[in-house]
C-alpha positions as CSV (number, residue, x, y, z in Angstrom):
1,X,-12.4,26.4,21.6
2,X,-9.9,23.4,21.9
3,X,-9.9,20.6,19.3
4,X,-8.6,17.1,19.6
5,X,-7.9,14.2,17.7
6,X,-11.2,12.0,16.6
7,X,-10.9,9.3,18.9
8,X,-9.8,6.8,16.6
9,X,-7.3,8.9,15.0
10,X,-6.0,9.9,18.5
11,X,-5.8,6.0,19.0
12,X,-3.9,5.2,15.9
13,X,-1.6,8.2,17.4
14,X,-1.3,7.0,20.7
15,X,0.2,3.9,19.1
16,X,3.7,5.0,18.1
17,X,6.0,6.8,20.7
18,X,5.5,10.8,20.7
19,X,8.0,13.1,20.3
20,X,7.4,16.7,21.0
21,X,8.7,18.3,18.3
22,X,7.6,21.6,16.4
23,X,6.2,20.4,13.3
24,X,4.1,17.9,15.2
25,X,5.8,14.7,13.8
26,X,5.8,10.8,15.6
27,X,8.1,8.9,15.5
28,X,7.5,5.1,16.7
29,X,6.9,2.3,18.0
30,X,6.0,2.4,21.6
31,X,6.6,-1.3,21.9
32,X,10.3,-2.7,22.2
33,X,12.6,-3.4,18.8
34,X,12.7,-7.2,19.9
35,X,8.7,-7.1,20.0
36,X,6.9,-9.7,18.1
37,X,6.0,-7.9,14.6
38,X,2.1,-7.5,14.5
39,X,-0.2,-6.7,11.6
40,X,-2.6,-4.2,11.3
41,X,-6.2,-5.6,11.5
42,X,-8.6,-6.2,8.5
43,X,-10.3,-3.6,7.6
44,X,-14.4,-4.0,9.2
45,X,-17.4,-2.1,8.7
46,X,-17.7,0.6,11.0
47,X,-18.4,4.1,11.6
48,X,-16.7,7.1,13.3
49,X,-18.0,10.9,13.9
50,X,-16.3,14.7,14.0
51,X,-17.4,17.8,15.1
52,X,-16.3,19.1,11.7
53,X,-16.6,16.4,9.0
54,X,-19.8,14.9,10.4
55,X,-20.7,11.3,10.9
56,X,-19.6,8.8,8.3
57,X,-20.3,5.0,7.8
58,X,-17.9,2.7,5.8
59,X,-17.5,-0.9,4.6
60,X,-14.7,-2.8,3.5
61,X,-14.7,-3.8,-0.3
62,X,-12.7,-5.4,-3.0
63,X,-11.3,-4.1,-5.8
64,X,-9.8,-6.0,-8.8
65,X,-7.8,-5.3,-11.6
66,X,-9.4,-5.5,-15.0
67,X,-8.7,-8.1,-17.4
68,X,-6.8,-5.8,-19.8
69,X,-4.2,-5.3,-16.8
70,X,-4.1,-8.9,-16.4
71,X,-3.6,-9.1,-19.9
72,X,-0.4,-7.4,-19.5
73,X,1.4,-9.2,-16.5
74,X,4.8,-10.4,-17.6
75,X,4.2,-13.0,-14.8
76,X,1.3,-14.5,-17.1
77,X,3.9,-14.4,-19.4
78,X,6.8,-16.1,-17.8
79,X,5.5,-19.1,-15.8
80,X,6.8,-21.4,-17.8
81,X,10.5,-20.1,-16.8
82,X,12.0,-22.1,-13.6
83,X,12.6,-20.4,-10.5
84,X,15.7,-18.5,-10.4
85,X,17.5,-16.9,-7.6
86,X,20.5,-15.0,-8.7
87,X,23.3,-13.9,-6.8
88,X,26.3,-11.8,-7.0
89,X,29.4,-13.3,-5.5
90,X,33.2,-14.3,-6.3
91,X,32.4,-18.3,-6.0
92,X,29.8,-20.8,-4.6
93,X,31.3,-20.8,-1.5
94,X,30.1,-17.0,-1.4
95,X,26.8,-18.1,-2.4
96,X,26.8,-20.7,0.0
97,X,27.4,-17.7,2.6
98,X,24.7,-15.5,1.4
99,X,22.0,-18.8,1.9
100,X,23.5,-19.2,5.3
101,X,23.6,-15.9,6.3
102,X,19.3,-15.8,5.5
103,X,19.2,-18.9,7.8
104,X,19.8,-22.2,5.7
105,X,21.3,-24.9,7.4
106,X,25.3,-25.5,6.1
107,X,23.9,-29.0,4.6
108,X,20.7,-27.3,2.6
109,X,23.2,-24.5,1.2
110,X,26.0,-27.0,0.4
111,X,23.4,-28.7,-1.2
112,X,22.2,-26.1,-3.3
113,X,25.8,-24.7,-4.3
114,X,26.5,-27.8,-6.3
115,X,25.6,-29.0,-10.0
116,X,22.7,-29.5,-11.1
117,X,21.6,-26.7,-8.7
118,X,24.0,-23.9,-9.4
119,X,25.7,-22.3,-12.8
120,X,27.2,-18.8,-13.7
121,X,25.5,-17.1,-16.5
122,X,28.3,-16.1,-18.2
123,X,26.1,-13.0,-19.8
124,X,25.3,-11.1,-16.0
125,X,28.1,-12.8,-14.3
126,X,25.5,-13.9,-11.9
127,X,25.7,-17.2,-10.0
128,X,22.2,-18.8,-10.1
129,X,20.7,-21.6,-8.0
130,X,17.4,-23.2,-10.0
131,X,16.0,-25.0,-6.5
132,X,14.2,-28.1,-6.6
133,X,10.8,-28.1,-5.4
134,X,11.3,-29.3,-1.9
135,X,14.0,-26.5,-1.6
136,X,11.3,-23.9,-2.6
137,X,8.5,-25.9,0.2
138,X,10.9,-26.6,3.0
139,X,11.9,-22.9,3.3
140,X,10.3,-21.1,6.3
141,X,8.3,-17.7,6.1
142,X,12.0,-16.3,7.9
143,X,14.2,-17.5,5.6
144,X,12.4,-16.1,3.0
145,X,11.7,-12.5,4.4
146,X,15.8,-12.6,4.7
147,X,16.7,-14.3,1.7
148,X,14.2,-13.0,-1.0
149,X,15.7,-9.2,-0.6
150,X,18.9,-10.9,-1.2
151,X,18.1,-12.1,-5.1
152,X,18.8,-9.9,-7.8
153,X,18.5,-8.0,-10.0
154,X,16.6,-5.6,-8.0
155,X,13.9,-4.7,-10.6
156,X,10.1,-4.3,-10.3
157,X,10.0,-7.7,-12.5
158,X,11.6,-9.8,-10.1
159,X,9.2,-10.6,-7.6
160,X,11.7,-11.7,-5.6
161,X,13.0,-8.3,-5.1
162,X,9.5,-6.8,-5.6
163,X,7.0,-9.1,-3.5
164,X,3.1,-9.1,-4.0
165,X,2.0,-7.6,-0.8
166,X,-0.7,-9.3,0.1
167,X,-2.3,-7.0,3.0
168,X,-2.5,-8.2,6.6
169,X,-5.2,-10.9,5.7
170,X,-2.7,-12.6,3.4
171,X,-3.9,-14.6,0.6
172,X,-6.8,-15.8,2.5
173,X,-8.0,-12.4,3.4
174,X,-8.3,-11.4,-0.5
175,X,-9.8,-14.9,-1.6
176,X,-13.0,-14.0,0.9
177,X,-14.8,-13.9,-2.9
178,X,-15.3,-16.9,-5.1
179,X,-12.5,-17.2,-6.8
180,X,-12.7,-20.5,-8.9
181,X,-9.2,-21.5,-7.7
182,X,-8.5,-24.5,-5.9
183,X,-8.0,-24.4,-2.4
184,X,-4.6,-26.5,-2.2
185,X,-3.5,-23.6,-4.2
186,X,-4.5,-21.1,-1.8
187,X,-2.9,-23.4,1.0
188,X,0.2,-23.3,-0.8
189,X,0.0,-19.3,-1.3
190,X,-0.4,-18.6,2.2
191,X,2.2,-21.7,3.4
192,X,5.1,-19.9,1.1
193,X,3.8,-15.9,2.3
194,X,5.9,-14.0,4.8
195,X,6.2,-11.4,6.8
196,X,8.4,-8.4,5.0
197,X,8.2,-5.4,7.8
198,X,4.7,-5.4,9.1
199,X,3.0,-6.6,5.9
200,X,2.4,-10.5,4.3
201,X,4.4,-10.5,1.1
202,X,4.5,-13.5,-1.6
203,X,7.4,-14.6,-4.2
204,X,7.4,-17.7,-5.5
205,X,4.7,-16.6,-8.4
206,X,6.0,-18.8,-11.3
207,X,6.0,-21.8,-8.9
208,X,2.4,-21.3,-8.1
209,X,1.4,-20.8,-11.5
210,X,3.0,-23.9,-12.6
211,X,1.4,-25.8,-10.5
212,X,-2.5,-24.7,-11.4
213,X,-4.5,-27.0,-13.7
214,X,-4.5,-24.5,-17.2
215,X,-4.5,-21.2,-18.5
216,X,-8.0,-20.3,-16.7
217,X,-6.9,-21.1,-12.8
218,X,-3.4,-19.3,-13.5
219,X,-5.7,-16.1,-14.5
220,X,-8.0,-16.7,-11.5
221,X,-4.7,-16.6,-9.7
222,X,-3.5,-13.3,-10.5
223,X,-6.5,-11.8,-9.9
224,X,-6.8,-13.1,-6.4
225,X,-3.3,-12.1,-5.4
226,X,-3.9,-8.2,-7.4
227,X,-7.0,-7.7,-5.5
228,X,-6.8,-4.8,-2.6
229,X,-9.1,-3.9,0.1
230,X,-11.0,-0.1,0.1
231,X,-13.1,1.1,2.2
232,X,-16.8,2.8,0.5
233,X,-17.6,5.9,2.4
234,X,-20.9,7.7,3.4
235,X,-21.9,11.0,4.9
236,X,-24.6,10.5,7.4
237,X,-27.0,13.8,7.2
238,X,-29.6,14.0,10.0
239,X,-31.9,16.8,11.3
240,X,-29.0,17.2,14.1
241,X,-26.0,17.9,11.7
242,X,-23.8,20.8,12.2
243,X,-24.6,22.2,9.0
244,X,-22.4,25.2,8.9
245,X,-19.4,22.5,10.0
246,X,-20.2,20.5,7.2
247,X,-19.6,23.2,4.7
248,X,-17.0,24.2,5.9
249,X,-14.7,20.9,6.0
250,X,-16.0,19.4,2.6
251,X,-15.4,22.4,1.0
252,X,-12.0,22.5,2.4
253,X,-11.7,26.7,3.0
254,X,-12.8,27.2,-0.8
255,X,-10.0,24.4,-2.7
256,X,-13.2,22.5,-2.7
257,X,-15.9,24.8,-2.9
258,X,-17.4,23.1,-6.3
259,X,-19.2,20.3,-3.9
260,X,-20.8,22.6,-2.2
261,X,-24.2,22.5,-4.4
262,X,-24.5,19.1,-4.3
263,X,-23.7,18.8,-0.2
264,X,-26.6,21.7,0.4
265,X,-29.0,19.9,-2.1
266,X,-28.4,16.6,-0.1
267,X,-28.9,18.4,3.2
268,X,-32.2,20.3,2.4
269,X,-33.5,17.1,0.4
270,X,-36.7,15.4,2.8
271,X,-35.7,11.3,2.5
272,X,-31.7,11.7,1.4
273,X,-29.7,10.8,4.1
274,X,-26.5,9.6,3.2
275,X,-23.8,10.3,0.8
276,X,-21.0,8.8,-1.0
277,X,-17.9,10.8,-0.2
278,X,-16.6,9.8,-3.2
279,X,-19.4,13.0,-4.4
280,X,-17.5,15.3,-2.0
281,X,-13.9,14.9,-3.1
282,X,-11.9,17.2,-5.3
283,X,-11.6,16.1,-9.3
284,X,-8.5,14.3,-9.2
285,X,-9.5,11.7,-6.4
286,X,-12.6,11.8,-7.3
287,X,-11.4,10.1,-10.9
288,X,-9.0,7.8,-9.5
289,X,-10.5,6.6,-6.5
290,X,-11.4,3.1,-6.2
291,X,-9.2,2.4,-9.5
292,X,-6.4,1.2,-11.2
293,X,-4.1,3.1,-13.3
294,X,-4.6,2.9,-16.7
295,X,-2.3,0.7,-19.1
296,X,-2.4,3.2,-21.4
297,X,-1.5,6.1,-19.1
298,X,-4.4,8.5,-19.1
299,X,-2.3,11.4,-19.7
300,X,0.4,10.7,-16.8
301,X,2.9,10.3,-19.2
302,X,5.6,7.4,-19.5
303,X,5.8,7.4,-16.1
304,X,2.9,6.0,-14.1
305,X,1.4,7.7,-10.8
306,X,2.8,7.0,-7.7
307,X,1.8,8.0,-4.0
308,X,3.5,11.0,-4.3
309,X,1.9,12.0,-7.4
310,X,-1.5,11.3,-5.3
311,X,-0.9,13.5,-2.5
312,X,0.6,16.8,-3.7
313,X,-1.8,16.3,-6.6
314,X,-5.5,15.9,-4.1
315,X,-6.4,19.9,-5.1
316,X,-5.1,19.6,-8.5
317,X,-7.6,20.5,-11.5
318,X,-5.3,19.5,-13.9
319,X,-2.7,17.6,-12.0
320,X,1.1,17.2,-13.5
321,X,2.0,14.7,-16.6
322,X,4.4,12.3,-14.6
323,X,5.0,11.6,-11.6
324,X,6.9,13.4,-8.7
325,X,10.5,11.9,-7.9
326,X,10.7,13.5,-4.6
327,X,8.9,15.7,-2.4
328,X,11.2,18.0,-0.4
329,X,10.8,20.6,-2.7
330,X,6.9,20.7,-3.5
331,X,6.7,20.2,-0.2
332,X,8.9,23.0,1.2
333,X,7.5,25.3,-1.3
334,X,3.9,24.5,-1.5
335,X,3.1,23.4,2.2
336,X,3.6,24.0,6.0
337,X,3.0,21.8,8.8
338,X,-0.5,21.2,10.0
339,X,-1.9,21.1,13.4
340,X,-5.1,19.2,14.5
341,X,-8.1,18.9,13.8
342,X,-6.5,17.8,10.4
343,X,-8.7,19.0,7.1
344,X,-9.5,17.3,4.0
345,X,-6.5,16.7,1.8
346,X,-3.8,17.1,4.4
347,X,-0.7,15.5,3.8
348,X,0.4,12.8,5.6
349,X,4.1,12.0,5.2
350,X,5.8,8.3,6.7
351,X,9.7,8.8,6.5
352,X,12.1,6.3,8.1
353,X,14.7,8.1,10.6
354,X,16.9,5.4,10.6
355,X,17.7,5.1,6.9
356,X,16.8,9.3,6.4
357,X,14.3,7.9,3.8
358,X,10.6,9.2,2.7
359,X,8.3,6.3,2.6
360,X,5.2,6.9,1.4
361,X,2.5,9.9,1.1
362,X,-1.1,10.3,1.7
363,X,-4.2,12.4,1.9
364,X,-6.3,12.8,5.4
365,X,-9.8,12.0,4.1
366,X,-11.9,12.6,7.8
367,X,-10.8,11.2,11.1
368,X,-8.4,8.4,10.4
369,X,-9.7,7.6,7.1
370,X,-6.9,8.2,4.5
371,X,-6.8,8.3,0.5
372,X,-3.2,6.5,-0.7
373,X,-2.0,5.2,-3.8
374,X,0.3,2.6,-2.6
375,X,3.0,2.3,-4.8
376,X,3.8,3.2,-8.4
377,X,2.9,-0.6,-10.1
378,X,-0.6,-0.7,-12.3
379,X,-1.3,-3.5,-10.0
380,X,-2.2,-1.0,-7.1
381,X,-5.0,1.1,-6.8
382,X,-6.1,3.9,-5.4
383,X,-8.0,3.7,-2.1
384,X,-9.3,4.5,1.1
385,X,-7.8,2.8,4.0
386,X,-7.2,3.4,7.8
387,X,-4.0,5.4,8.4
388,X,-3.0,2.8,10.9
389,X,-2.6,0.6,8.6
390,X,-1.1,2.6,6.5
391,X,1.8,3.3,9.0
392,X,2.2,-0.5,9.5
393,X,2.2,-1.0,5.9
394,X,5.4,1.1,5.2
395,X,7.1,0.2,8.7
396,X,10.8,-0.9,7.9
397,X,12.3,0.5,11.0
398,X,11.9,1.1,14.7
399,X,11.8,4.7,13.9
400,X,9.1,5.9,11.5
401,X,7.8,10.0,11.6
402,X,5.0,10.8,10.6
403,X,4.1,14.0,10.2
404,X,0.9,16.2,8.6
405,X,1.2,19.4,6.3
406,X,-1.1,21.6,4.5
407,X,-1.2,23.6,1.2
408,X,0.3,27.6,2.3
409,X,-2.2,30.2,2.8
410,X,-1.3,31.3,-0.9
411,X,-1.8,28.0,-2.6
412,X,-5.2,27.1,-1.9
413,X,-7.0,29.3,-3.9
């Protein structure tokens, strides 16, 4: 029998340029490299159906981080400190360049590159420009995607280097819930956002947090722009399932076979008929799903859990204690490529050809549906999400593979 893609994963495929190669990878985009860059849509309610993993119905929700996390943001901390953007460069004149080169007029970076405006901290030998507020406003979403990259030190405290990504709804997307901020604050969020690859990113965090009315609206704040979108899963079981089918992709060839009581008691029960995939999952993402990390580590040692970690850990009972800093070799040992139809717990890989770098990592949940831990910050969970916009998340090039592998034939017992 011949298997294809489920139509909307055969979509999302369709949307980057094919390339025929032997470990079934894609490499993208179809559309030009002068295109105009275009988000991946909000995730909706929906529902989508497989021969093998049977028919499930999700909805989008939002998760937030909890107030002990908030408790520990250094940005909480720090809002009080101006804006800084430091550079490295011989003289001002440099600096001046560097502003010009992101798009500043000559007269805004000539303005900038003078005193008050600009010093050299004798301690990092950094030249630093403290802009005024009307420097921070007038800036357009371009000149900051090109600047912002440019500001050091390149350190996952500097959100300058390290933007809040704020998903493809922006800032209004994750304030859909009552957030007790003011909206000129939101206005002003989603005036200084921009575009960083194919996803809404946001900087200017201490200026923000300045400006709200105490203690209480900066808090509201954070949690707004922490908050990420998931989707909440459910197995559909009807009279007409493919029961055999079922069992057999849930309980993914015997890595998963521990669900399998619980799937066959939902089956055979007269009245139940739906369930939360989050039932049918293997332990580890079974914990974590819909979470985030834990401040105080919960066993992942000093270093916290990244999407690597996440995906070469999906069948893992008791999953390593840190986190992987790379892949080729758990991956060349452990796994071979995978054809279609793709099974529970596949490995999906996003690599960027043009700078020969790995990307990102995640889990094939059913169709298109994916489980990814984006990124190794507390401040993002881990969740269910569309592949699609997965891929557009982690675009940075006009030549992105993506390719799918599965645990050896020896590994997944």
């Amino acid at each position: 029998m011949e298997h294809s893609h489920p139509p909307i994963l055969k979509a999302c495929i369709l949307a980057i340029f094919i390339s025929a190669t032997a470990c079934g990878a894609y490499i993208g985009p179809a559309q030009g490299a002068n295109a105009p860059v275009s988000l991946a849509p909000p995730l909706t309610s929906g529902k989508i159906s497989g021969t093998e993993f049977g028919e499930l119905e999700y909805v989008p929700i939002i998760l937030e981080p909890t107030d002990f996390y908030l408790s520990l943001s250094k940005d909480l901390g720090n809002w009080k400190l101006s804006t800084v953007w430091s550079f490295e460069a011989m003289d001002p004149e440099e600096v001046s360049s560097i502003l010009m080169s992101a798009g500043l007029g000559s007269e805004q970076a000539g303005h900038l590159t003078k005193p008050p405006f600009l010093t050299l901290n004798n301690s990092t030998k950094l030249f630093e420009i403290r802009p005024d507020e009307e420097a921070i406003l007038n800036l357009s979403p371009g000149q900051r995607a090109k600047l912002y990259p440019l500001i050091l030190p390149k350190s996952p405290h500097n959100p300058f280097s390290e933007p809040f990504a704020l998903g493809p709804g922006g800032v209004v997307g994750k304030n859909k819930i009552h957030s007790r901020v003011s909206p000129g604050l939101i206005e002003a969020i989603d005036h200084m956002s921009f575009r960083q690859g194919h996803t809404v990113r946001f900087s200017d965090i201490r200026y923000i947090l300045e400006k709200a009315q105490d203690d209480q609206e900066r808090w509201n704040l954070m949690k707004i722009i922490s908050r990420e979108e998931s989707l909440s899963v459910r197995l559909r079981v009807t009279n007409e399932s493919d029961v055999d089918s079922l069992v057999k992709f849930w309980s993914a060839g015997g890595r998963n076979k521990e669900i399998l009581p619980l799937l066959t008691s939902v089956i055979s029960t007269p009245g139940v008929d739906t369930l939360d995939i989050v039932h049918l999952l293997p332990p580890t993402p079974r914990k974590h799903i819909h979470t985030f990390p834990s401040p105080r580590g919960e066993g992942l040692g000093d270093a916290l859990p990244d999407c690597f970690w996440t995906a070469y850990s999906f069948f893992s009972e008791n999953p390593p204690d840190r986190h992987l800093d790379g892949v080729a070799h758990v991956e060349s040992e452990r796994y071979e490529a995978a054809a279609p139809p793709y099974q529970l717990g596949d490995v999906v890989t996003i690599s960027d050809d043009e700078n020969k770098k790995t990307l990102h990592c995640c889990n094939i949940l059913a169709g298109d549906l994916v489980f990814t831990k984006n990124g190794h910050s507390m401040g993002r969970p881990w969740s269910v999400t569309k592949l699609d916009r997965v891929i557009e998340t982690y675009r940075r090039s006009d030549r992105i593979r993506v390719t799918f592998s599965r645990l050896k034939p020896e590994f997944q017992k």
